[in-house]
C-alpha positions in Angstrom: 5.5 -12.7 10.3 5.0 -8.9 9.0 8.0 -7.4 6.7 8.3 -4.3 8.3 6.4 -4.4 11.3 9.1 -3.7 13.9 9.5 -0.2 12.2 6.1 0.7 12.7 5.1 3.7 14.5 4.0 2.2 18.1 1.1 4.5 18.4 -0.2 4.0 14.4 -0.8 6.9 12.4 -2.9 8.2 10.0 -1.4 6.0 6.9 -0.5 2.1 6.4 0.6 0.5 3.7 0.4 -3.3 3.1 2.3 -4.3 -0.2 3.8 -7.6 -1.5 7.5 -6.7 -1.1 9.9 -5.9 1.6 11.6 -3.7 -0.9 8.4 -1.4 -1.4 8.5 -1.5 2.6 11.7 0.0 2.4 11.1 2.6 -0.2 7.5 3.9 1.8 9.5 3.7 4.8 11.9 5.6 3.0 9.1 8.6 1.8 8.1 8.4 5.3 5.1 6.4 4.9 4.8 2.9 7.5 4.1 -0.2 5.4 4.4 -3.9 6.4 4.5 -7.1 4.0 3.2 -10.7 4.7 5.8 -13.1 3.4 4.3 -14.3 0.7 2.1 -12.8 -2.0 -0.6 -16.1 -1.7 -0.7 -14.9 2.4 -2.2 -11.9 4.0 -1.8 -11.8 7.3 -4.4 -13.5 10.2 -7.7 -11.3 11.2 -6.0 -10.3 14.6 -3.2 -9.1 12.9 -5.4 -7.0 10.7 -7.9 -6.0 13.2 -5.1 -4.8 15.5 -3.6 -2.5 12.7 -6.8 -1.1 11.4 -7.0 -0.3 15.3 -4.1 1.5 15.2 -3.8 3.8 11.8 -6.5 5.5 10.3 -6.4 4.4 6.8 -5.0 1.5 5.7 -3.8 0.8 2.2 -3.8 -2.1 -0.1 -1.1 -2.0 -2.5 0.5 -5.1 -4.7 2.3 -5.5 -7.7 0.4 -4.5 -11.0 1.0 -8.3 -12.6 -1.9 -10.9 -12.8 -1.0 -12.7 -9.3 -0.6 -8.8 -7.9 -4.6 -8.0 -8.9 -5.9 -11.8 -8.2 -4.1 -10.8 -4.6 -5.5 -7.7 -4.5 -9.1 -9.0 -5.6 -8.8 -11.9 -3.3 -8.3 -9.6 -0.5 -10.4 -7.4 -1.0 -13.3 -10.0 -0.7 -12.3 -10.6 2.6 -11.8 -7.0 3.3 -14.1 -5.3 1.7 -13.5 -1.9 4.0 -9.9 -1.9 3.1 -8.5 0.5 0.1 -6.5 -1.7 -2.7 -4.7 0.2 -5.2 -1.8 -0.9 -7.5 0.7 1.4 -9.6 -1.1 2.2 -13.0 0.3 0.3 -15.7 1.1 3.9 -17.9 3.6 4.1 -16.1 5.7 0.8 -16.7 6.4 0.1 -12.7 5.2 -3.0 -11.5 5.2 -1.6 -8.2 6.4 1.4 -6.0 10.3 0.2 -5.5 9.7 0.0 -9.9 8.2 3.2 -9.8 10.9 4.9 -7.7 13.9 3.5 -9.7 12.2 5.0 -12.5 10.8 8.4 -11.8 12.6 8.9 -8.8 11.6 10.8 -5.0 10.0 13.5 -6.1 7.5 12.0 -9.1 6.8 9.2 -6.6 5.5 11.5 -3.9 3.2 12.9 -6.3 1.9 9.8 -7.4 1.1 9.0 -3.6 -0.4 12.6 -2.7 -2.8 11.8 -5.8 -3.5 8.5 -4.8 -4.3 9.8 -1.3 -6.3 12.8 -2.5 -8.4 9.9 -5.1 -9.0 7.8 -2.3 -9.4 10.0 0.8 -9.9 13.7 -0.5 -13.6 15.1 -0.7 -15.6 13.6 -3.4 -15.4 17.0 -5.7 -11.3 16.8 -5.8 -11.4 13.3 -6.7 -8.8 12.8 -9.6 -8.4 9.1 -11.6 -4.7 8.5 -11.9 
């Protein structure tokens, strides 16, 4: 089972978010941005499951928590997945992850953390930024 995945747009889009937390869900859900969560952070989700969504949005998104067992996930995941974008929030910032991050900073700091994440990862290569 998919936190999330019965608010997903049925025809994909050009973002997905996977995160660790069906509170992040709700926050990119929220910013309107679709994200899903497995149920557990040790779980990703079966290779149907992920072939069918990378089928469906353009760019799909890693994102967990910014702790040890959030970046051994996020490594671990990315072995598989090599194609797939993992990010986490950077630890400046003293969020753990996006629901943190929000709380913190609030809507309008968090959708400029996003549009620079997006510009880092997907932008042209001259506009790339580190956060």
């Amino acid at each position: 089972m998919l936190q999330g995945a019965h608010q997903l747009p049925k025809d994909g889009g050009e973002y997905l978010v996977i995160t660790k937390s069906l509170k992040d869900v709700m926050v990119l859900y929220e910013l309107g941005i679709p994200a899903i969560a497995p149920c557990s952070e040790h779980m990703f989700m079966t290779d149907k499951q992920y072939e069918k969504l990378c089928n469906k949005f353009k760019y799909v998104i890693c994102c967990y928590d910014n702790d040890l067992p959030g970046i051994q996930g996020l490594k671990k995941i990315h072995k598989l997945h090599p194609e797939l974008k993992v990010t986490f929030i950077p630890r400046k910032f003293n969020a753990k992850d996006i629901s943190d991050f929000y709380k913190i900073y609030g809507k309008e700091k968090t959708l400029e953390l996003i549009n620079k994440a997006k510009e880092y990862y997907f932008g042209k290569e001259e506009d790339r930024q580190i956060l």
